[in-house]
MARTI-275370 format. One line per 5 residues: their letters; for each residue x, y, z of N, C-alpha, C. Coordinates in Angstrom, 3 decimals, padded with zeros to 6 digits. Last residue first. Layout:
% MARTI-275370
a	X Y Z X Y Z X Y Z ~ ...
END
This chain:
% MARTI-275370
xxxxx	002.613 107.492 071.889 002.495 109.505 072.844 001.273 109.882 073.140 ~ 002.913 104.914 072.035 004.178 105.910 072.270 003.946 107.510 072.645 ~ 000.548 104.824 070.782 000.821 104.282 071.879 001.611 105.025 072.449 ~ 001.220 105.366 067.815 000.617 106.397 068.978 000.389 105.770 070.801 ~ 002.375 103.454 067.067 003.413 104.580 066.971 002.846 105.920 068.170
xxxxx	000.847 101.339 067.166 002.152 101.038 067.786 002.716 102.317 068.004 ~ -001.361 102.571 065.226 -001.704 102.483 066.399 -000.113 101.769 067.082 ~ 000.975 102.529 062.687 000.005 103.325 062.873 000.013 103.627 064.793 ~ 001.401 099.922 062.399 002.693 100.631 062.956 001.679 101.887 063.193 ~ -001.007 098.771 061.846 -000.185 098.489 063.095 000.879 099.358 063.865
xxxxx	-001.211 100.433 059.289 -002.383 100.987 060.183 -002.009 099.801 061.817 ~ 001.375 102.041 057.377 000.682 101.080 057.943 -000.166 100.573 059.143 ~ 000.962 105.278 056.953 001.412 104.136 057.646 000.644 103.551 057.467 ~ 001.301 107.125 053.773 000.576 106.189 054.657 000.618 105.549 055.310 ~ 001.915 108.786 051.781 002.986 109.249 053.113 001.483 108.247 054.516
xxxxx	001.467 107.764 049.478 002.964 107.794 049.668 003.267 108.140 051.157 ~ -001.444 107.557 049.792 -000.429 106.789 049.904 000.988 106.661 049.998 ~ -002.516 109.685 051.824 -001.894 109.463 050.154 -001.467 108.445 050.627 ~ -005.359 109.139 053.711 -004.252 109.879 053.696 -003.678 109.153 052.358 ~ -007.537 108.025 054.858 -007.503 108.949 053.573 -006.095 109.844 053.586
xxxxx	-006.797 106.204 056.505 -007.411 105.707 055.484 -007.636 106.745 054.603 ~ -006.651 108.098 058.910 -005.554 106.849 057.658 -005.974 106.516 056.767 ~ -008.960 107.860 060.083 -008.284 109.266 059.461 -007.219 108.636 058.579 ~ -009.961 105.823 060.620 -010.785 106.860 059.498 -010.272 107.795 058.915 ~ -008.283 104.734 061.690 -008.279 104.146 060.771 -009.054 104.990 060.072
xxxxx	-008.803 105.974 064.359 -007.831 106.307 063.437 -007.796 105.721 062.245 ~ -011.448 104.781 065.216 -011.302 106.270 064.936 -009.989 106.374 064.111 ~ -010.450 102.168 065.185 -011.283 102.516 064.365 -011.425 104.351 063.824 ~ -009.522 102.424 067.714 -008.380 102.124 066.568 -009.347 102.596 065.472 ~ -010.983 103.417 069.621 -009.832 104.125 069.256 -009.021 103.819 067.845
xxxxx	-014.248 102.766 068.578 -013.274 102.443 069.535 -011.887 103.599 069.013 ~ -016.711 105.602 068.685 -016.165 104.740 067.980 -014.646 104.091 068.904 ~ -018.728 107.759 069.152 -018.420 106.687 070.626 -017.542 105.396 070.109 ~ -018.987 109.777 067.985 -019.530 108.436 067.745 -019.389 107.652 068.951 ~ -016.450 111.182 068.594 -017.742 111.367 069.519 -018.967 110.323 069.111
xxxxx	-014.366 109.446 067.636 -015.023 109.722 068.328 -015.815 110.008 069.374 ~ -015.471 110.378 064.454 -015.762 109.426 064.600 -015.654 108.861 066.632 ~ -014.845 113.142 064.913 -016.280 112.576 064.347 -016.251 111.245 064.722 ~ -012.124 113.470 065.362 -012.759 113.733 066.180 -014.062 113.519 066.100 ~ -011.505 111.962 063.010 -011.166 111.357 064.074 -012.101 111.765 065.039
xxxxx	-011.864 113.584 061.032 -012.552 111.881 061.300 -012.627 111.018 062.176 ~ -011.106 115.781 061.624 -011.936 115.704 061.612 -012.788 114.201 061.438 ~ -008.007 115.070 061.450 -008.764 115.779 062.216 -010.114 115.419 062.551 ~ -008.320 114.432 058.302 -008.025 113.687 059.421 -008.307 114.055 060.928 ~ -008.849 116.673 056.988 -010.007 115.304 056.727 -009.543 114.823 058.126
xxxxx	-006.228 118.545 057.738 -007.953 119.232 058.295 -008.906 117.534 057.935 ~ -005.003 116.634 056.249 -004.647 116.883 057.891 -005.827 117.411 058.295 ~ -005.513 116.796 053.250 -005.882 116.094 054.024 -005.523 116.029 055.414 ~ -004.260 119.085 052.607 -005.477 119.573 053.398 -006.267 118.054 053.574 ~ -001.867 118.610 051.351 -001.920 119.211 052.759 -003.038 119.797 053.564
xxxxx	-002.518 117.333 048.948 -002.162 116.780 049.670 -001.883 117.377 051.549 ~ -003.683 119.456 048.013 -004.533 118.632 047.935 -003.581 117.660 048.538 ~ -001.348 121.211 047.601 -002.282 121.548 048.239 -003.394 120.157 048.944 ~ -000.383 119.915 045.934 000.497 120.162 047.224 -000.764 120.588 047.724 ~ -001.498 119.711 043.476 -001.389 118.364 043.437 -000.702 118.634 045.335
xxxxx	-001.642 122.506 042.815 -002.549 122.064 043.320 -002.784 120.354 043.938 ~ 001.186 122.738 042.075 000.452 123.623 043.400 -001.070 123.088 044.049 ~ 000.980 121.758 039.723 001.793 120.941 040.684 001.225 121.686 042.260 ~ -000.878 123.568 038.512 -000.567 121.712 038.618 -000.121 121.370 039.937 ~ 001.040 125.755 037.983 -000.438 125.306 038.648 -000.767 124.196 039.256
xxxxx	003.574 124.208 036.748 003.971 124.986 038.144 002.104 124.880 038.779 ~ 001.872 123.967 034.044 002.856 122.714 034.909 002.718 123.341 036.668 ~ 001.319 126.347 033.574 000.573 125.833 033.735 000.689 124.581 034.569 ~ 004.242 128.060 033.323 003.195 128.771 034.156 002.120 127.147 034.544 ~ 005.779 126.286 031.345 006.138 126.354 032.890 004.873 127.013 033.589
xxxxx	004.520 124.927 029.321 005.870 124.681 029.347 006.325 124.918 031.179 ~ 001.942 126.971 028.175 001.854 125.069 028.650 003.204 124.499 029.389 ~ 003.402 129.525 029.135 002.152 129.121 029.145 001.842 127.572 029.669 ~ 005.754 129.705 027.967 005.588 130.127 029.431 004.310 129.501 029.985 ~ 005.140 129.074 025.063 006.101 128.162 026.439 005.965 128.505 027.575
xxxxx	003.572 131.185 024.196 003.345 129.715 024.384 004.049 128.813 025.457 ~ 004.688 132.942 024.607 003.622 133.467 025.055 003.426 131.981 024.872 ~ 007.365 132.935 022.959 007.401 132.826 024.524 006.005 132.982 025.151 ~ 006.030 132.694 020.587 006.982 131.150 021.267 006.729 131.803 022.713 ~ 005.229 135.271 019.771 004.281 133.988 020.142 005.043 133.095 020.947
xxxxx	007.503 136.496 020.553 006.442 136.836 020.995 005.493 136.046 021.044 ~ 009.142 135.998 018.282 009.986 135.472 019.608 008.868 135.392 020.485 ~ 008.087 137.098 016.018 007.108 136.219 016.172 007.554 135.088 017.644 ~ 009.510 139.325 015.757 007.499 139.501 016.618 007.458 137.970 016.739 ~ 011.688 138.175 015.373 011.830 139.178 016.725 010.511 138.958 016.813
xxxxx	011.257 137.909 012.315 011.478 136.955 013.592 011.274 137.405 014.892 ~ 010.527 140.694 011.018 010.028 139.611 011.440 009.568 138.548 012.461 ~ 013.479 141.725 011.973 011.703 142.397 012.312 010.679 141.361 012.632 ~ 014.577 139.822 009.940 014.994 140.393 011.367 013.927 140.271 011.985 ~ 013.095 140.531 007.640 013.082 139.310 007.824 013.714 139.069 009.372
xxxxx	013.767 143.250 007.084 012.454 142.659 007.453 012.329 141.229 008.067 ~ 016.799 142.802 006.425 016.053 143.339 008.029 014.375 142.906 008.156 ~ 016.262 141.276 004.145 017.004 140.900 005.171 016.937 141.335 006.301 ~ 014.680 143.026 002.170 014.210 142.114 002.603 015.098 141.275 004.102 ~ 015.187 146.533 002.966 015.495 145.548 002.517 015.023 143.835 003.120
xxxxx	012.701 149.091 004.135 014.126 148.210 004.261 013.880 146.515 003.410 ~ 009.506 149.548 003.737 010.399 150.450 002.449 012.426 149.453 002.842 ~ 008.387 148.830 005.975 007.976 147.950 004.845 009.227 148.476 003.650 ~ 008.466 149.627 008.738 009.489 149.519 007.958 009.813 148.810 006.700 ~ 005.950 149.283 009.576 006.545 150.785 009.443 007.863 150.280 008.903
xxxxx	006.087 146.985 009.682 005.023 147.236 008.620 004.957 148.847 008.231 ~ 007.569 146.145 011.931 007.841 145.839 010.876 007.338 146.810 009.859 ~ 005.233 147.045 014.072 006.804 148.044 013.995 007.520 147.296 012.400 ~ 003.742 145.589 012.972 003.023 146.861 013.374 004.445 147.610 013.140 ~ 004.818 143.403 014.315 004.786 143.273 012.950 003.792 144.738 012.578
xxxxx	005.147 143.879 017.614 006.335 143.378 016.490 005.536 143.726 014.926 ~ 002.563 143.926 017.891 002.918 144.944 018.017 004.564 145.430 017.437 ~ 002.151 141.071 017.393 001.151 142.095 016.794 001.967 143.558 016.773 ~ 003.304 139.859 019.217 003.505 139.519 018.062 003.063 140.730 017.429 ~ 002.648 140.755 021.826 003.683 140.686 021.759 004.292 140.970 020.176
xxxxx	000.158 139.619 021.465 -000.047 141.409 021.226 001.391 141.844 020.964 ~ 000.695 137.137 021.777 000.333 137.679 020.438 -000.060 138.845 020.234 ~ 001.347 136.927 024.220 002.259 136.851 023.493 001.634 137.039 021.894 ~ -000.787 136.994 024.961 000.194 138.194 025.520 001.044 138.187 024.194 ~ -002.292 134.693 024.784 -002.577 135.734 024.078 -001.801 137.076 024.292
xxxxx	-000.442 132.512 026.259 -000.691 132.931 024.439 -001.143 134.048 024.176 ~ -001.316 133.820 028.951 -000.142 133.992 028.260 000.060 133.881 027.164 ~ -003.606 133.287 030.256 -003.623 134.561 029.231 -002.204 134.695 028.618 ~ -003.034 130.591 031.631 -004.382 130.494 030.093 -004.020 131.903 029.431 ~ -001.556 131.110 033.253 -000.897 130.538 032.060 -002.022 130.582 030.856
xxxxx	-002.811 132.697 035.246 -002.359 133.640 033.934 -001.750 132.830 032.724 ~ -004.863 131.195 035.776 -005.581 131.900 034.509 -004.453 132.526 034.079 ~ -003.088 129.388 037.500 -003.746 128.594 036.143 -004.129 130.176 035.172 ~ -002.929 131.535 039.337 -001.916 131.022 038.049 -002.113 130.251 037.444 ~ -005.196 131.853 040.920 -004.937 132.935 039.622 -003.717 132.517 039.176
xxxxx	-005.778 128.683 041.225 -006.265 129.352 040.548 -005.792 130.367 039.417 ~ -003.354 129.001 043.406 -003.370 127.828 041.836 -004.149 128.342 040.866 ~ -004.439 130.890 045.052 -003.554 131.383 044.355 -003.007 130.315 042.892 ~ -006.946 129.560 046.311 -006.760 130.747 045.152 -005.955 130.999 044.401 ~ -006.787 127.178 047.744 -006.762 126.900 046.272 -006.957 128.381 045.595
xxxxx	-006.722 128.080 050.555 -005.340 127.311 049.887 -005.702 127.752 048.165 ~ -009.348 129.112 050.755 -008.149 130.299 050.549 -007.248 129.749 050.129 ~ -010.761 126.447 050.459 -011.289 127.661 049.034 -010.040 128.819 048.894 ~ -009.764 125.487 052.394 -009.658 125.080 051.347 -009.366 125.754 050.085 ~ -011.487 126.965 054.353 -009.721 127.214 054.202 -009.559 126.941 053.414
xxxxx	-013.449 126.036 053.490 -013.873 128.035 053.671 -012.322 127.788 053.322 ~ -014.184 123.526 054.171 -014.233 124.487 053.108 -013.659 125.706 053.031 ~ -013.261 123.588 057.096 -012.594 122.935 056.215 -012.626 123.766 054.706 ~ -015.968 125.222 057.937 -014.578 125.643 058.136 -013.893 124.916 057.432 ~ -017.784 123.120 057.122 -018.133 124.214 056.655 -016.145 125.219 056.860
xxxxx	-017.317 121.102 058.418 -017.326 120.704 056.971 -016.787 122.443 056.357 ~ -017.640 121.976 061.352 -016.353 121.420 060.633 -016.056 121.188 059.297 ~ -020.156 122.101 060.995 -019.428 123.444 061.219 -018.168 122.736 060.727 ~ -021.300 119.552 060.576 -021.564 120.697 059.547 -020.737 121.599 059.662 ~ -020.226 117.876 062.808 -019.509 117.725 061.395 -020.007 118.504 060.388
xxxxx	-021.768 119.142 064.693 -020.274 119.390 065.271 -019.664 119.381 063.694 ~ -024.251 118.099 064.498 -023.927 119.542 064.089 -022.114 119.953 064.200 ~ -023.793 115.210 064.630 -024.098 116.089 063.231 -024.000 117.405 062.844 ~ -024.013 115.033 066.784 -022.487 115.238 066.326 -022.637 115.568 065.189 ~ -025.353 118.335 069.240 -025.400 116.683 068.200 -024.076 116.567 067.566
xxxxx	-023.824 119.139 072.054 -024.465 119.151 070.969 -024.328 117.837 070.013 ~ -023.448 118.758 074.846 -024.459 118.694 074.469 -024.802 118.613 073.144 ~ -020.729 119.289 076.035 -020.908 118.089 075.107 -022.031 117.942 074.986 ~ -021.364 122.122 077.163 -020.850 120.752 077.758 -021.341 119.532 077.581 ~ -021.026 124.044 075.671 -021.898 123.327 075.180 -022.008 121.932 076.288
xxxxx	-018.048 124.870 075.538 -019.256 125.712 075.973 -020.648 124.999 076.065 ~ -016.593 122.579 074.930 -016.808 122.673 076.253 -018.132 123.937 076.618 ~ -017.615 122.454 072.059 -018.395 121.149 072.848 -018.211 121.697 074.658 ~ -016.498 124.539 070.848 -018.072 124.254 071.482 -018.564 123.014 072.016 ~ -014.044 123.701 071.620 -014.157 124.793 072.247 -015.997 124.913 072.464
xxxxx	-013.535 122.201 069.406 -014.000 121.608 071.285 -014.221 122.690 072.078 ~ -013.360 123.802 067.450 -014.603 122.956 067.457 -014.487 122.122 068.690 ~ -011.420 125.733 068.173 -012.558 126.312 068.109 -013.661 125.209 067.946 ~ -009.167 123.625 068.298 -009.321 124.225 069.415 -010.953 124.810 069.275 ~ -008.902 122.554 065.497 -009.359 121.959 066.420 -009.681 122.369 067.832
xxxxx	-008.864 125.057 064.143 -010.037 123.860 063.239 -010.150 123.214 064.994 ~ -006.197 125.749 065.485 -007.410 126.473 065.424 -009.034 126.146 064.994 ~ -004.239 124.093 064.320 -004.947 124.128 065.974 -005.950 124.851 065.677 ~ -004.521 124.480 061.343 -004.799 122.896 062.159 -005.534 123.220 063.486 ~ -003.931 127.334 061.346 -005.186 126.769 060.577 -005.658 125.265 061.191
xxxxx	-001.334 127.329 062.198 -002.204 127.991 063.415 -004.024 127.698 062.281 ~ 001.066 125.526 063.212 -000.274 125.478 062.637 -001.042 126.147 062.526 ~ 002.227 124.753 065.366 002.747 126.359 064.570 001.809 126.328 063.712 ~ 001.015 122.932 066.331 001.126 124.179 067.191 001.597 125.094 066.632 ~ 002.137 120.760 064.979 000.886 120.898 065.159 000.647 122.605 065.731
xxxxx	004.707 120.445 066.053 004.548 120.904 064.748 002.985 121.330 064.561 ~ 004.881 120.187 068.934 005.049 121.836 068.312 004.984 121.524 066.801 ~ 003.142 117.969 070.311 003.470 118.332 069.227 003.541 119.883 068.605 ~ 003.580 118.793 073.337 003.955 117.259 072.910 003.978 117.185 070.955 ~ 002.239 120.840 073.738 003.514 121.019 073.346 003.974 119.719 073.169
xxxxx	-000.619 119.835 073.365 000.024 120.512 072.632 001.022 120.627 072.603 ~ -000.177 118.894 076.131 -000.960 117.993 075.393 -000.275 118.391 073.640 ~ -000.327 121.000 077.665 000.963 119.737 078.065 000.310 119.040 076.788 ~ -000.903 124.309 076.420 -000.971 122.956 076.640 -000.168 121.846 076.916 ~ -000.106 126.820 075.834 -000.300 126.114 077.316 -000.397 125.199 077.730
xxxxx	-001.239 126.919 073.293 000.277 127.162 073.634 000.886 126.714 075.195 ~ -003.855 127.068 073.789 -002.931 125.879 073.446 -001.814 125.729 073.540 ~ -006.199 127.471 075.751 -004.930 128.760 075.640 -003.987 127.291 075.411 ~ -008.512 126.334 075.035 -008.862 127.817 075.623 -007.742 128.292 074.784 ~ -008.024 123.738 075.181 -008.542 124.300 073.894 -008.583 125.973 073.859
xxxxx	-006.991 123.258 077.438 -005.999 122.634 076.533 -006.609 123.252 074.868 ~ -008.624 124.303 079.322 -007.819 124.900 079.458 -006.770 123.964 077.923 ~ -010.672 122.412 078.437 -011.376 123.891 078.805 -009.799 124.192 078.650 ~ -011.213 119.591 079.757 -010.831 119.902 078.091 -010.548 121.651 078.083 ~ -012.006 119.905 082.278 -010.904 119.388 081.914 -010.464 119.533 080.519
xxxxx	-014.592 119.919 081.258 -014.193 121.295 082.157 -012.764 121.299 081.897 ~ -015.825 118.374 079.810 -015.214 119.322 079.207 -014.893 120.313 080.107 ~ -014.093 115.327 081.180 -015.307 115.918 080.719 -014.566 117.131 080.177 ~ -012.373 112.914 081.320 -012.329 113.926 082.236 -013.250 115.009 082.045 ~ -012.916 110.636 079.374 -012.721 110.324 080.604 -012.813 111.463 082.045
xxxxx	-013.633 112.438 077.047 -014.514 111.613 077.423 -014.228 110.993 078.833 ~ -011.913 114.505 077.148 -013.532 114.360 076.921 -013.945 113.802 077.559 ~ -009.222 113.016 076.587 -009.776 113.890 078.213 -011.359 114.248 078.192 ~ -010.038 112.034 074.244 -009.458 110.906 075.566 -010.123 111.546 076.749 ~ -009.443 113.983 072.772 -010.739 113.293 072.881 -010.987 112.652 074.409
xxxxx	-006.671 114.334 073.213 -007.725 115.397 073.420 -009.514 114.605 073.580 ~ -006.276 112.198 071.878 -005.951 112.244 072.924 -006.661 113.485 074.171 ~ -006.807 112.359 069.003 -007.061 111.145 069.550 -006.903 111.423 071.343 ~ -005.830 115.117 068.880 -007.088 114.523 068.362 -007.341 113.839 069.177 ~ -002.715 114.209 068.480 -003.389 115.338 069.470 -004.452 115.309 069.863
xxxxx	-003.242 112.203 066.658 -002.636 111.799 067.405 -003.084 112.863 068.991 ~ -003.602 113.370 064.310 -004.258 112.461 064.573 -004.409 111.786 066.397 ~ -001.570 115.097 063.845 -002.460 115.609 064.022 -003.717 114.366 064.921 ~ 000.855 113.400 064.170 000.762 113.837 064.977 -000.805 114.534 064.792 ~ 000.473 112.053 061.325 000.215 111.419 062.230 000.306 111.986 063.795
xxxxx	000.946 114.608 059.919 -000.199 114.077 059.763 -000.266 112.982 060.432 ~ 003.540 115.098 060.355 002.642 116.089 060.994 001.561 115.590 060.881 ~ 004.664 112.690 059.480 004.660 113.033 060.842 003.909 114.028 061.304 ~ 004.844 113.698 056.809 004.148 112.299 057.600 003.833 112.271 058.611 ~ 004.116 117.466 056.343 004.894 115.923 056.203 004.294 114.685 056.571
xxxxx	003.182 119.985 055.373 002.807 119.120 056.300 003.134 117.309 055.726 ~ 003.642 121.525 053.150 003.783 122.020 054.062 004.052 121.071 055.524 ~ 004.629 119.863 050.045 004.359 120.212 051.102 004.436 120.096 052.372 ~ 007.433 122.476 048.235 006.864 121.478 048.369 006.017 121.649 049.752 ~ 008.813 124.777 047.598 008.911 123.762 048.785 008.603 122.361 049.068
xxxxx	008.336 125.288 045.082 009.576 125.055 045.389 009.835 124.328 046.285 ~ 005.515 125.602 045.684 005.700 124.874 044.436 007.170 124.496 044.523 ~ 005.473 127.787 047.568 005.307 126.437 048.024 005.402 125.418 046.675 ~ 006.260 129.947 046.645 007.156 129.510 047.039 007.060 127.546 047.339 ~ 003.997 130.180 045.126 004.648 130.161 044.384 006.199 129.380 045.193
xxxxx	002.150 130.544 047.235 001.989 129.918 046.563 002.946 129.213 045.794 ~ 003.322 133.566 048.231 003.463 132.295 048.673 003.102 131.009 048.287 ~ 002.145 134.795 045.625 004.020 135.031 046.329 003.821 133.967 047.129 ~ -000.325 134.779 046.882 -000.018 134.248 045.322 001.597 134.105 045.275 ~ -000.369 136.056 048.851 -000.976 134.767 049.004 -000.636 134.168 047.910
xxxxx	-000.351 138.805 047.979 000.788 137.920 048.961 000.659 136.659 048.806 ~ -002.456 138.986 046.385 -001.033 138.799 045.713 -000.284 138.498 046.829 ~ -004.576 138.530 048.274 -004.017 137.461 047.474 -002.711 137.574 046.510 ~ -003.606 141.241 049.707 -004.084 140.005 050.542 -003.815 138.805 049.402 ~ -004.257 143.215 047.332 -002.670 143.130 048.075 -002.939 141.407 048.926
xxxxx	-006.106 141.785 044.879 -005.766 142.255 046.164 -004.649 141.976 047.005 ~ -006.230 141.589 041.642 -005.816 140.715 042.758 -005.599 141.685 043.834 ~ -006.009 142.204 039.092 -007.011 141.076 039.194 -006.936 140.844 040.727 ~ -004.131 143.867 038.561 -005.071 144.683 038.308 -005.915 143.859 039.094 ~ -001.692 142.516 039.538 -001.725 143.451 039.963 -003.394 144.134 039.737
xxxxx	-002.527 140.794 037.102 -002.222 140.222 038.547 -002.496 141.127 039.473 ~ -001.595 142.486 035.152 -003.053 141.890 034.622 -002.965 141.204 036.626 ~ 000.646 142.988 035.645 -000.188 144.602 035.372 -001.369 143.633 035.404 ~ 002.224 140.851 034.824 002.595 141.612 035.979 001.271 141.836 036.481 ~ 001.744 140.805 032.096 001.097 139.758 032.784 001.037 139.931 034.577
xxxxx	003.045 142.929 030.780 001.244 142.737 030.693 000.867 141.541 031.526 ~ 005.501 142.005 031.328 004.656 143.654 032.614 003.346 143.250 032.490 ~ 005.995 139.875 029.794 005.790 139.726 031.095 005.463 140.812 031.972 ~ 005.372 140.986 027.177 004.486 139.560 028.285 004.147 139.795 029.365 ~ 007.353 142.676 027.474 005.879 142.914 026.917 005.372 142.408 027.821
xxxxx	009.614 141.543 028.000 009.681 143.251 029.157 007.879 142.780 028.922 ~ 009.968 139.722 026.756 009.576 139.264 027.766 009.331 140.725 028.515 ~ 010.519 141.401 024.175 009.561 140.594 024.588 009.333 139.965 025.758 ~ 013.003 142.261 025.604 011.701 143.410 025.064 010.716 142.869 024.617 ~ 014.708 139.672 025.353 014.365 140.921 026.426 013.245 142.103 026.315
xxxxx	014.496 138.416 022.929 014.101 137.848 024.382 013.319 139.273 025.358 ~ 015.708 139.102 020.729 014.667 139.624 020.791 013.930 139.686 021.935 ~ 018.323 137.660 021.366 018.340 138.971 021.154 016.842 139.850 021.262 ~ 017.943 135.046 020.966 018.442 135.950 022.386 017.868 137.329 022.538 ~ 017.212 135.021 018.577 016.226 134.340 019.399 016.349 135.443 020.726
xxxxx	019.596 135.734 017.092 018.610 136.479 017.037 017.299 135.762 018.119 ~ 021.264 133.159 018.676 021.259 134.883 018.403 019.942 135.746 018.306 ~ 020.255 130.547 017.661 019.551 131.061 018.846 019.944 132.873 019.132 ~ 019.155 129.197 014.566 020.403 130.473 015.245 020.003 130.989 016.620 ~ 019.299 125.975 014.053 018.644 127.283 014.617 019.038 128.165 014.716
xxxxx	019.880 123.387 013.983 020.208 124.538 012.898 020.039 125.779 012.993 ~ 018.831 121.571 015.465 018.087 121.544 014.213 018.741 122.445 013.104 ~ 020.477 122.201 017.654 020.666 121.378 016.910 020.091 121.171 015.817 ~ 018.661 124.240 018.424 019.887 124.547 018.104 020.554 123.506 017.511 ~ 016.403 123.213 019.082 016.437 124.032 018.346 017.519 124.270 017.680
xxxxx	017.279 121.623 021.154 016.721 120.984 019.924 016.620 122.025 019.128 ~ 018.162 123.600 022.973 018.865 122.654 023.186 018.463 122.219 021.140 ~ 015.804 125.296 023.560 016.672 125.523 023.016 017.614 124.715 022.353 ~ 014.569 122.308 024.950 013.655 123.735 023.942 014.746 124.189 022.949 ~ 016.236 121.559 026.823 015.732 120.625 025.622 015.244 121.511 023.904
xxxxx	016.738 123.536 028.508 017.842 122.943 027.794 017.564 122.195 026.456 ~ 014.185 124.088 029.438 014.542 125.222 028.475 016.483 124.354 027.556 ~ 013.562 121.753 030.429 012.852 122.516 029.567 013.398 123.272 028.661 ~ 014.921 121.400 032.812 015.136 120.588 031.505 014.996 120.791 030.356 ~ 014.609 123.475 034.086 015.814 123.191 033.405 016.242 122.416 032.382
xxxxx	011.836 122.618 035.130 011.981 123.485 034.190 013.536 123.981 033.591 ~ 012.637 120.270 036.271 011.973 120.425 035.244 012.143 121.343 034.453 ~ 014.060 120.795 038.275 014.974 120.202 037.532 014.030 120.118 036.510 ~ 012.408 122.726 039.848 013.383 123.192 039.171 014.033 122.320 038.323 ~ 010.447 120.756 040.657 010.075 121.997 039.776 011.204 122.176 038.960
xx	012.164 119.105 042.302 011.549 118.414 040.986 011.621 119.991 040.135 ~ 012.460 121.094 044.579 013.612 120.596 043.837 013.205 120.116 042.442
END
């Protein structure tokens, strides 16, 4: 929702001040379309050239999630904690034979269907099914140090796929000035064949190449780079659920008390979507 009331603002203000300054937005209009055809195929064609069918999907969804916002709410991040915390529970009170069928086949789980948000997850359950999955093959033999390398190591790896597509739209807002100055270039190229018309069309000609810088700029700092931003400010808020997870279930196999284990995972969660660490442990009582 924000996105959009931003970039509405944008172009109301942009134009908006222009036009009050005196501007003629006509010829502005007018040049729009065959400059943005430029920009925007060369910026198409540069995506298309830079990017595998696999991340241009991934880049299409990216894009949606800047609209959506993120993926994983309050509740999914206190349910993650929460599955965790309880799954552990059977560890340690019922060993890993008893853990065996809730990590094996999750969809199966009484434990799991207590949170279907967790369960459509399939990056959350999967972080957590495949790392008890070696403790039951392992029947809780292994160190916990090794449990928090593989977990570090998978965290990363997803991380690195969330943050591509911010990536290739940070670089196209970085190549958009310069689009827009082939934009320009190729405007005053078509002028410069028409050096012999009267100063008043040149002066047309003119304007039209230079519609080519403005929009190779605004698209650029104005919306492409903002929209990055903000993708990455969602991201980085929906991959604290994989920290939490993992602090919990680290902390533990520490042999840490229960409240403490959650407090590891709370404690790095945003603040905007942070219980308070009573209502916290009051809320998981409840499941």
């Amino acid at each position: 929702m924000f996105p959009a009331i931003g970039l509405i603002l944008l172009l109301v203000l942009v134009f908006g001040g222009f036009a009050l300054s005196g501007g003629a937005l006509g010829p502005v209009f007018a040049a729009m379309p065959l400059e943005m055809l430029i920009i925007g195929g060369a910026a198409v064609a540069s995506l298309v050239t830079g990017n595998s069918p696999h991340h241009l999907k991934a880049l299409a969804g990216g894009f949606a999630r800047i609209f959506k916002g993120p993926r994983y709410s309050a509740d999914d991040h206190v349910a993650a904690i929460a599955v965790v915390g309880k799954l552990m529970r059977v560890l340690k009170t019922e060993g890993p034979v008893a853990l065996e069928a809730h990590v094996m086949e999750p969809e199966n789980s009484a434990i799991f269907a207590e949170f279907p948000g967790i369960l459509k997850s399939h990056e959350v359950t999967a972080l957590i099914c495949d790392t008890l999955t070696l403790l039951v093959v392992s029947s809780g033999s292994l160190e916990t140090h090794a449990i928090e390398d593989i977990m570090d190591n998978a965290i990363k790896s997803h991380l690195h796929e969330m943050e591509e597509p911010a990536h290739a739209i940070q670089m196209l807002a970085d190549a958009l000035p310069a689009l827009g100055i082939v934009a320009a270039v190729l405007g005053i190229v078509k002028t410069m064949g028409s050096i012999d018309q009267p100063p008043e069309v040149l002066g047309k000609m003119i304007g039209s190449a230079l519609v080519g810088t403005f929009l190779g700029v605004l698209l650029a700092y104005g919306i492409v780079s903002p929209l990055a931003g903000r993708l990455k400010q969602i991201n980085s808020e929906d991959a604290q659920i994989f920290n939490s997870v993992k602090q919990v279930l680290i902390a533990s196999l520490h042999g840490y008390p229960h409240a403490l284990a959650v407090e590891a995972a709370r404690s790095g969660l945003p603040h905007s979507i942070r219980p308070p660490l009573i209502q916290l442990l009051d809320d998981l009582k409840g499941r």
